[in-house]
N, C-alpha and C positions, 0 to 999 in steps of 0.2 A: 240496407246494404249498398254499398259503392260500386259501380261496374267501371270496369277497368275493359279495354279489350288493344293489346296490341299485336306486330308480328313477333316480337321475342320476347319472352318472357325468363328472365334468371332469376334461378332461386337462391339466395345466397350473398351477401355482400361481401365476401371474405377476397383474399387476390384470384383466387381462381374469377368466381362473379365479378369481379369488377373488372379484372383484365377482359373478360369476353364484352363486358359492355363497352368497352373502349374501342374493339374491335366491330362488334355492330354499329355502335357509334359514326364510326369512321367508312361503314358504308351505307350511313341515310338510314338503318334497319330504326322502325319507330319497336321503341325495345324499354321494358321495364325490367327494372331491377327489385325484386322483393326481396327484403330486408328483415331478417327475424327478430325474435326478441333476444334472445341469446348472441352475443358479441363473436366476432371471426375471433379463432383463437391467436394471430397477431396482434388483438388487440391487448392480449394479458400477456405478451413479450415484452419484457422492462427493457431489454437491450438487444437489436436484432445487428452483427457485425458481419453478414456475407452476402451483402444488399450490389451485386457490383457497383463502383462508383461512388458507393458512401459506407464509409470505414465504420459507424457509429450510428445508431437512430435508434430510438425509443421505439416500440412495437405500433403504437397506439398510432404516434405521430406520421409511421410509414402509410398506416393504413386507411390514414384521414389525405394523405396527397394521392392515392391511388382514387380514392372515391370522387374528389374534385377531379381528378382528370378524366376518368367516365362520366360527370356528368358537365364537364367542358363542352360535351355534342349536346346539340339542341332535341334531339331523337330521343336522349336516352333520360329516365325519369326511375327514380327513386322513391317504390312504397315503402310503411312497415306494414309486416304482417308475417305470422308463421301459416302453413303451410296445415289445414286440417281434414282439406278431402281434395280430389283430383280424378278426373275421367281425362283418359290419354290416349292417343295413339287410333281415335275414333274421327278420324279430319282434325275438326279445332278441339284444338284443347280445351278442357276448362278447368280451372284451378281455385279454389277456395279457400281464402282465412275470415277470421272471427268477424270479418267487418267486411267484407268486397269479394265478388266474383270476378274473375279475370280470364279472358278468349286471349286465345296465342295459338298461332300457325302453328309455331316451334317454340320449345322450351328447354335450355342448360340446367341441369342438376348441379348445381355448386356449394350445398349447404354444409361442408367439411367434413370434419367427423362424428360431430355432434354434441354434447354436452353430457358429460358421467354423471353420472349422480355421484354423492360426496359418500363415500364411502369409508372413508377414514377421517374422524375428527379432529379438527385443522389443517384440514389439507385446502380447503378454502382460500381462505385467510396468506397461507405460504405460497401459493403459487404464484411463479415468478420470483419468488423469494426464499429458492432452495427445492424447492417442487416444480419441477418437469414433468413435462409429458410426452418430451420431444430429445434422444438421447443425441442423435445429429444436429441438432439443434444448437444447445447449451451444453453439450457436451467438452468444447472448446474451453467453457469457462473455469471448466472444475481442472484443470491439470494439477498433475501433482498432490490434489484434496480426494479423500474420502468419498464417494458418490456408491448410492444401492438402489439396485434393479429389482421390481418391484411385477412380477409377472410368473406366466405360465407355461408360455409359447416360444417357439423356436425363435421368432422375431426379441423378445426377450435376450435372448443367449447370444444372437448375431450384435449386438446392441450393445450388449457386457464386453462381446472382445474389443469393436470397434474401441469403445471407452478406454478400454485398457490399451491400446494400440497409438489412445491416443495423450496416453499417460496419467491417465487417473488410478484413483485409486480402486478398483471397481470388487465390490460385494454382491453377490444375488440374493434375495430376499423371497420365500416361494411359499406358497398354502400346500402346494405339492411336496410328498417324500421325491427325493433323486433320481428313481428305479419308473420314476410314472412322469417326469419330464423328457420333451425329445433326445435325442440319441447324441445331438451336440452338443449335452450339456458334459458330454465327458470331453472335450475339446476344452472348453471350459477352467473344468477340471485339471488338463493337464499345463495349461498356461498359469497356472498357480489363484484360478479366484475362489475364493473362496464362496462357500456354499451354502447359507445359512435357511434347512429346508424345514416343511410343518410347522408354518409359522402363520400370523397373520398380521400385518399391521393396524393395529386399534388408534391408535392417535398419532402425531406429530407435532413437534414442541419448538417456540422460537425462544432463540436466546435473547441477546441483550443486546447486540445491533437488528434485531426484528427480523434476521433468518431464520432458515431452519437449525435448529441444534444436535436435537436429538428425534429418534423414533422409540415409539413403548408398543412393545409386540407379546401375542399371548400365543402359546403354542397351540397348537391344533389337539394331539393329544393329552395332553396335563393341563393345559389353560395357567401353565407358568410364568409369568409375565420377565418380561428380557426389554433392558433396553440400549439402543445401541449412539451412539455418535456420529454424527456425519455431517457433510458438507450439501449434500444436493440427496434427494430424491427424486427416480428416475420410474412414476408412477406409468406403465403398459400394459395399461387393461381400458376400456372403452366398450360405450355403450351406443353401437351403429343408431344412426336416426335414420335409417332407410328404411324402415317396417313400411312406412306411409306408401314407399315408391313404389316396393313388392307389392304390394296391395293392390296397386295400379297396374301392374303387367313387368314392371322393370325387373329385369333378371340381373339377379345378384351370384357373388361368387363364394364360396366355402365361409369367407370369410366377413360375410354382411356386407362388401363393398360394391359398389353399382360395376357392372361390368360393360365394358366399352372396346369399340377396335379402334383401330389408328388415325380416326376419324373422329374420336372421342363418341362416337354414336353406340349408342344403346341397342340395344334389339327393339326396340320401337322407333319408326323410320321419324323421322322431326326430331325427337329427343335426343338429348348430348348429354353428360354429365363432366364434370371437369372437374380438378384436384382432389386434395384428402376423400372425398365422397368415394373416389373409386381406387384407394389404398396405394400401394407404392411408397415412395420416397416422400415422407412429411417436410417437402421444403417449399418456401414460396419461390422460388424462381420454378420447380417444377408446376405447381398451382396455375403460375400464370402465363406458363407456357401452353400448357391444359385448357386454359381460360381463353386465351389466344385463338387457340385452334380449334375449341369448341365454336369462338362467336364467327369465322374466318366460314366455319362449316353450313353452322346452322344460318349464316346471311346466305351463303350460297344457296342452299334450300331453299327460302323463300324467294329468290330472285327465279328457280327453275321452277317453283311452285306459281308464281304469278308469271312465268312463260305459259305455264298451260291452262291456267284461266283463261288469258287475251286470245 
Protein backbone atom coordinates (compact mmCIF):
# COMPACT_ATOMS: atom_id res chain seq x y z
CA UNK A 1 0.00 0.00 0.00
CA UNK A 2 1.20 3.59 -0.88
CA UNK A 3 0.89 6.43 1.94
CA UNK A 4 0.10 9.50 0.69
CA UNK A 5 -0.31 12.16 3.56
CA UNK A 6 -1.29 15.86 2.61
CA UNK A 7 -3.14 19.12 3.98
CA UNK A 8 -6.17 18.87 1.24
CA UNK A 9 -7.28 16.15 -0.05
CA UNK A 10 -10.17 16.21 -3.12
CA UNK A 11 -12.16 13.59 -3.99
CA UNK A 12 -13.13 13.84 -7.51
CA UNK A 13 -11.45 15.14 -10.74
CA UNK A 14 -14.52 16.57 -12.27
CA UNK A 15 -14.82 20.97 -12.47
CA UNK A 16 -16.07 21.08 -9.01
CA UNK A 17 -12.47 18.92 -7.90
CA UNK A 18 -10.41 20.47 -10.01
CA UNK A 19 -11.65 24.08 -9.59
CA UNK A 20 -10.87 23.65 -5.81
CA UNK A 21 -7.37 22.41 -6.56
CA UNK A 22 -6.64 25.52 -8.49
CA UNK A 23 -7.75 27.39 -5.64
CA UNK A 24 -5.70 25.45 -3.05
CA UNK A 25 -3.07 25.55 -5.54
CA UNK A 26 -3.05 29.16 -5.53
CA UNK A 27 -2.69 29.36 -1.92
CA UNK A 28 0.64 26.95 -1.38
CA UNK A 29 -2.19 24.38 0.18
CA UNK A 30 0.11 20.97 -0.39
CA UNK A 31 -3.27 19.30 -1.84
CA UNK A 32 -4.03 16.00 -3.63
CA UNK A 33 -6.52 15.36 -6.03
CA UNK A 34 -7.98 11.71 -6.01
CA UNK A 35 -9.08 10.70 -9.32
CA UNK A 36 -11.60 7.73 -9.62
CA UNK A 37 -12.02 5.18 -11.94
CA UNK A 38 -15.12 6.32 -13.41
CA UNK A 39 -14.74 9.68 -15.85
CA UNK A 40 -16.31 13.38 -14.61
CA UNK A 41 -19.56 13.32 -16.41
CA UNK A 42 -18.06 16.31 -18.72
CA UNK A 43 -16.06 14.08 -20.08
CA UNK A 44 -19.07 12.15 -21.99
CA UNK A 45 -20.38 15.83 -23.22
CA UNK A 46 -19.73 15.68 -27.09
CA UNK A 47 -20.39 19.38 -27.19
CA UNK A 48 -20.51 21.71 -24.13
CA UNK A 49 -21.84 25.69 -25.77
CA UNK A 50 -22.38 27.79 -22.37
CA UNK A 51 -18.58 27.60 -21.27
CA UNK A 52 -18.44 31.83 -21.09
CA UNK A 53 -15.80 32.98 -23.59
CA UNK A 54 -15.82 29.81 -25.70
CA UNK A 55 -18.89 29.44 -28.04
CA UNK A 56 -17.91 25.53 -28.77
CA UNK A 57 -15.77 22.74 -26.90
CA UNK A 58 -15.83 19.25 -26.92
CA UNK A 59 -16.74 17.85 -23.24
CA UNK A 60 -13.59 15.84 -22.87
CA UNK A 61 -11.35 18.49 -24.27
CA UNK A 62 -12.76 21.40 -21.58
CA UNK A 63 -12.14 18.95 -18.95
CA UNK A 64 -8.45 18.00 -19.79
CA UNK A 65 -7.48 22.23 -19.67
CA UNK A 66 -9.18 22.53 -16.29
CA UNK A 67 -7.05 19.53 -15.09
CA UNK A 68 -3.57 21.07 -16.63
CA UNK A 69 -4.51 24.21 -14.86
CA UNK A 70 -4.76 22.56 -11.31
CA UNK A 71 -1.97 21.04 -11.71
CA UNK A 72 0.02 24.20 -13.18
CA UNK A 73 0.65 24.61 -8.91
CA UNK A 74 3.56 22.78 -7.93
CA UNK A 75 1.33 21.94 -4.39
CA UNK A 76 -1.23 20.24 -6.11
CA UNK A 77 -0.75 16.41 -7.37
CA UNK A 78 -2.95 14.04 -9.02
CA UNK A 79 -3.62 10.20 -7.69
CA UNK A 80 -6.01 7.55 -9.23
CA UNK A 81 -7.99 5.77 -6.98
CA UNK A 82 -11.67 5.33 -5.98
CA UNK A 83 -12.67 5.98 -2.65
CA UNK A 84 -13.32 2.38 -0.54
CA UNK A 85 -13.18 3.17 3.37
CA UNK A 86 -12.66 6.69 5.28
CA UNK A 87 -12.54 7.70 9.11
CA UNK A 88 -13.36 11.52 9.18
CA UNK A 89 -14.08 14.26 11.10
CA UNK A 90 -11.65 12.53 14.13
CA UNK A 91 -8.46 15.35 13.71
CA UNK A 92 -6.76 13.82 10.52
CA UNK A 93 -8.49 12.40 8.27
CA UNK A 94 -7.77 9.16 6.70
CA UNK A 95 -8.96 7.95 3.44
CA UNK A 96 -8.48 4.57 1.67
CA UNK A 97 -8.46 3.11 -2.00
CA UNK A 98 -7.37 -0.33 -3.35
CA UNK A 99 -3.73 0.56 -3.41
CA UNK A 100 -2.81 3.73 -0.78
CA UNK A 101 -3.85 5.26 2.50
CA UNK A 102 -3.98 9.00 2.47
CA UNK A 103 -3.81 11.76 5.92
CA UNK A 104 -5.41 15.14 5.16
CA UNK A 105 -6.16 17.93 7.53
CA UNK A 106 -9.30 18.65 5.32
CA UNK A 107 -10.83 17.12 2.65
CA UNK A 108 -13.65 18.42 -0.47
CA UNK A 109 -16.21 15.89 -1.45
CA UNK A 110 -16.38 16.34 -5.27
CA UNK A 111 -17.23 13.04 -6.78
CA UNK A 112 -20.40 14.35 -8.86
CA UNK A 113 -23.26 12.28 -9.08
CA UNK A 114 -22.02 9.12 -9.50
CA UNK A 115 -22.29 6.67 -12.14
CA UNK A 116 -26.10 4.71 -12.85
CA UNK A 117 -25.80 1.45 -13.56
CA UNK A 118 -27.17 0.89 -17.23
CA UNK A 119 -30.44 0.13 -16.74
CA UNK A 120 -31.83 0.32 -20.07
CA UNK A 121 -30.11 -1.54 -23.00
CA UNK A 122 -28.09 0.78 -25.24
CA UNK A 123 -28.27 3.40 -23.31
CA UNK A 124 -24.57 3.03 -23.02
CA UNK A 125 -23.38 3.13 -26.11
CA UNK A 126 -25.96 6.55 -27.06
CA UNK A 127 -25.03 8.70 -24.48
CA UNK A 128 -23.98 11.83 -25.68
CA UNK A 129 -25.58 10.65 -28.79
CA UNK A 130 -29.27 11.28 -28.13
CA UNK A 131 -29.17 10.18 -24.30
CA UNK A 132 -28.89 12.90 -21.75
CA UNK A 133 -28.83 12.94 -18.36
CA UNK A 134 -28.60 16.71 -18.16
CA UNK A 135 -32.03 18.43 -19.43
CA UNK A 136 -30.19 22.10 -18.90
CA UNK A 137 -27.73 20.94 -20.36
CA UNK A 138 -28.43 19.77 -24.03
CA UNK A 139 -31.59 20.78 -23.70
CA UNK A 140 -30.61 23.83 -26.17
CA UNK A 141 -29.83 21.26 -28.67
CA UNK A 142 -33.01 19.51 -29.29
CA UNK A 143 -35.19 22.81 -30.33
CA UNK A 144 -37.96 22.19 -32.27
CA UNK A 145 -37.04 17.95 -32.30
CA UNK A 146 -38.91 15.45 -30.32
CA UNK A 147 -37.10 14.77 -26.80
CA UNK A 148 -38.80 12.30 -23.71
CA UNK A 149 -38.30 12.60 -20.05
CA UNK A 150 -37.57 9.62 -18.67
CA UNK A 151 -38.45 9.81 -14.64
CA UNK A 152 -40.49 9.94 -11.53
CA UNK A 153 -39.96 13.10 -9.67
CA UNK A 154 -40.94 16.62 -9.51
CA UNK A 155 -37.40 17.55 -10.71
CA UNK A 156 -38.50 15.38 -13.82
CA UNK A 157 -41.62 17.58 -14.56
CA UNK A 158 -39.73 21.08 -13.71
CA UNK A 159 -37.37 19.74 -16.51
CA UNK A 160 -40.23 18.87 -19.17
CA UNK A 161 -41.65 22.46 -19.03
CA UNK A 162 -38.27 24.16 -19.12
CA UNK A 163 -37.80 21.88 -22.40
CA UNK A 164 -40.76 22.95 -23.63
CA UNK A 165 -40.22 26.64 -22.80
CA UNK A 166 -37.55 26.15 -24.65
CA UNK A 167 -39.07 24.78 -27.72
CA UNK A 168 -38.78 21.40 -27.95
CA UNK A 169 -40.82 19.04 -28.45
CA UNK A 170 -41.30 17.54 -24.96
CA UNK A 171 -42.96 13.79 -23.98
CA UNK A 172 -42.88 12.28 -20.50
CA UNK A 173 -42.13 8.84 -20.22
CA UNK A 174 -42.92 7.33 -16.42
CA UNK A 175 -43.07 3.57 -14.65
CA UNK A 176 -45.70 5.57 -12.61
CA UNK A 177 -49.70 5.82 -13.41
CA UNK A 178 -50.34 9.97 -13.26
CA UNK A 179 -52.66 9.91 -9.95
CA UNK A 180 -48.98 8.75 -8.08
CA UNK A 181 -46.70 11.41 -9.75
CA UNK A 182 -46.25 14.90 -8.06
CA UNK A 183 -49.00 17.30 -8.21
CA UNK A 184 -47.17 19.27 -10.97
CA UNK A 185 -47.51 16.93 -13.24
CA UNK A 186 -50.96 18.47 -13.97
CA UNK A 187 -49.23 21.90 -14.82
CA UNK A 188 -47.76 19.71 -17.23
CA UNK A 189 -50.72 18.60 -18.26
CA UNK A 190 -52.17 21.70 -18.91
CA UNK A 191 -49.36 23.08 -21.12
CA UNK A 192 -50.24 20.39 -23.70
CA UNK A 193 -47.20 17.45 -22.95
CA UNK A 194 -48.12 14.80 -23.33
CA UNK A 195 -48.03 11.88 -20.91
CA UNK A 196 -47.11 8.70 -21.83
CA UNK A 197 -47.54 6.83 -18.12
CA UNK A 198 -46.93 2.71 -16.79
CA UNK A 199 -44.43 2.26 -19.02
CA UNK A 200 -40.75 1.24 -18.78
CA UNK A 201 -38.16 1.76 -21.09
CA UNK A 202 -36.29 -1.74 -22.12
CA UNK A 203 -33.95 -0.60 -24.70
CA UNK A 204 -32.89 2.14 -27.02
CA UNK A 205 -32.01 2.02 -30.65
CA UNK A 206 -29.59 4.06 -33.10
CA UNK A 207 -30.43 4.96 -36.38
CA UNK A 208 -28.33 5.35 -39.33
CA UNK A 209 -26.29 8.52 -38.53
CA UNK A 210 -25.38 6.55 -34.88
CA UNK A 211 -28.07 8.49 -32.82
CA UNK A 212 -30.57 7.68 -31.02
CA UNK A 213 -33.81 6.86 -33.09
CA UNK A 214 -36.06 5.19 -31.37
CA UNK A 215 -37.09 3.80 -27.85
CA UNK A 216 -38.98 0.11 -27.29
CA UNK A 217 -41.01 0.23 -23.99
CA UNK A 218 -43.10 -2.49 -22.31
CA UNK A 219 -45.88 -1.62 -20.27
CA UNK A 220 -45.94 -2.06 -16.73
CA UNK A 221 -49.32 -3.76 -16.59
CA UNK A 222 -49.81 -5.91 -19.93
CA UNK A 223 -45.82 -6.13 -20.80
CA UNK A 224 -47.22 -4.68 -24.36
CA UNK A 225 -44.28 -3.55 -25.98
CA UNK A 226 -44.63 0.23 -27.67
CA UNK A 227 -42.25 1.79 -29.47
CA UNK A 228 -41.83 5.44 -29.94
CA UNK A 229 -39.43 7.86 -32.12
CA UNK A 230 -37.45 10.58 -30.97
CA UNK A 231 -34.74 12.94 -31.14
CA UNK A 232 -33.00 12.91 -27.57
CA UNK A 233 -33.54 11.06 -24.41
CA UNK A 234 -33.66 12.79 -21.37
CA UNK A 235 -32.74 9.85 -18.89
CA UNK A 236 -33.62 11.40 -14.54
CA UNK A 237 -32.92 8.79 -12.45
CA UNK A 238 -29.54 8.36 -10.61
CA UNK A 239 -27.69 6.25 -8.40
CA UNK A 240 -26.16 8.72 -5.51
CA UNK A 241 -22.47 7.41 -4.78
CA UNK A 242 -22.52 8.94 -1.29
CA UNK A 243 -23.53 5.66 0.64
CA UNK A 244 -19.54 5.66 1.48
CA UNK A 245 -19.73 9.45 2.99
CA UNK A 246 -23.07 8.62 5.26
CA UNK A 247 -21.22 5.78 6.45
CA UNK A 248 -18.56 8.11 7.61
CA UNK A 249 -20.72 10.71 9.50
CA UNK A 250 -21.66 13.06 6.34
CA UNK A 251 -25.24 14.08 6.67
CA UNK A 252 -27.12 13.87 3.55
CA UNK A 253 -30.36 15.48 2.41
CA UNK A 254 -33.88 13.62 1.38
CA UNK A 255 -32.37 13.24 -1.55
CA UNK A 256 -28.88 11.23 -1.24
CA UNK A 257 -27.05 14.55 -1.74
CA UNK A 258 -24.13 15.68 0.80
CA UNK A 259 -25.51 18.69 2.48
CA UNK A 260 -23.53 21.80 2.92
CA UNK A 261 -24.09 25.58 4.14
CA UNK A 262 -22.71 28.67 2.39
CA UNK A 263 -19.37 27.65 3.06
CA UNK A 264 -19.82 24.50 1.24
CA UNK A 265 -19.08 22.81 4.67
CA UNK A 266 -20.45 19.77 5.68
CA UNK A 267 -21.62 19.09 9.28
CA UNK A 268 -18.23 17.75 9.82
CA UNK A 269 -15.90 20.78 10.62
CA UNK A 270 -12.72 20.29 7.79
CA UNK A 271 -14.99 18.58 5.26
CA UNK A 272 -16.53 20.53 2.18
CA UNK A 273 -18.21 19.02 -0.55
CA UNK A 274 -18.65 20.80 -3.90
CA UNK A 275 -20.91 20.47 -7.15
CA UNK A 276 -23.38 17.67 -8.41
CA UNK A 277 -22.34 15.64 -5.09
CA UNK A 278 -24.58 18.10 -3.29
CA UNK A 279 -27.63 18.53 -5.95
CA UNK A 280 -28.82 21.75 -7.20
CA UNK A 281 -28.33 22.98 -10.67
CA UNK A 282 -26.16 20.17 -12.87
CA UNK A 283 -24.05 22.98 -14.42
CA UNK A 284 -20.31 23.33 -14.60
CA UNK A 285 -20.04 26.91 -14.07
CA UNK A 286 -22.11 26.11 -10.84
CA UNK A 287 -19.57 23.09 -10.00
CA UNK A 288 -16.78 25.27 -10.09
CA UNK A 289 -17.96 27.89 -8.47
CA UNK A 290 -18.69 25.15 -5.50
CA UNK A 291 -15.18 24.11 -6.34
CA UNK A 292 -13.93 27.53 -5.75
CA UNK A 293 -15.28 28.20 -2.70
CA UNK A 294 -14.99 24.89 -1.21
CA UNK A 295 -10.83 25.05 -1.98
CA UNK A 296 -10.87 29.27 -0.85
CA UNK A 297 -12.67 27.64 2.53
CA UNK A 298 -11.13 24.56 3.26
CA UNK A 299 -7.24 26.43 2.65
CA UNK A 300 -8.55 28.87 5.17
CA UNK A 301 -9.01 26.02 7.62
CA UNK A 302 -5.90 24.80 7.45
CA UNK A 303 -4.07 28.22 7.67
CA UNK A 304 -6.41 28.79 11.18
CA UNK A 305 -5.61 25.14 11.93
CA UNK A 306 -1.68 25.60 11.78
CA UNK A 307 -2.40 29.01 13.80
CA UNK A 308 -3.06 26.87 16.58
CA UNK A 309 -0.52 24.35 16.30
CA UNK A 310 2.43 27.17 16.46
Amino acid sequence: MDEYKCEILIIGAGPAGLSAGVYCGRSGRDTIILEGKVSSALAEAKEVQNWLGIKKIEGLKLLKQFKEHAISHNSVRIIKGDVIALMIGMGTNMISTRTANITADAVIIATGRGQRKEKIKGEDVLSGFGVSYCALCDGPLYRERKVFLYGTDNEMIEDALILQQMGCDVYIITTLGIDELPEKINEAKDNGIEIIEKVEIVEVLEGSQKNIDKIICKSIDTEEIKEFELDCLFILSHVPSNSIFKKGGVELDEKGNVKVDAEQQTNIKGVYAAGDVTGGLFQIVFATAEGSRAGINASRYIRQLNKEKS
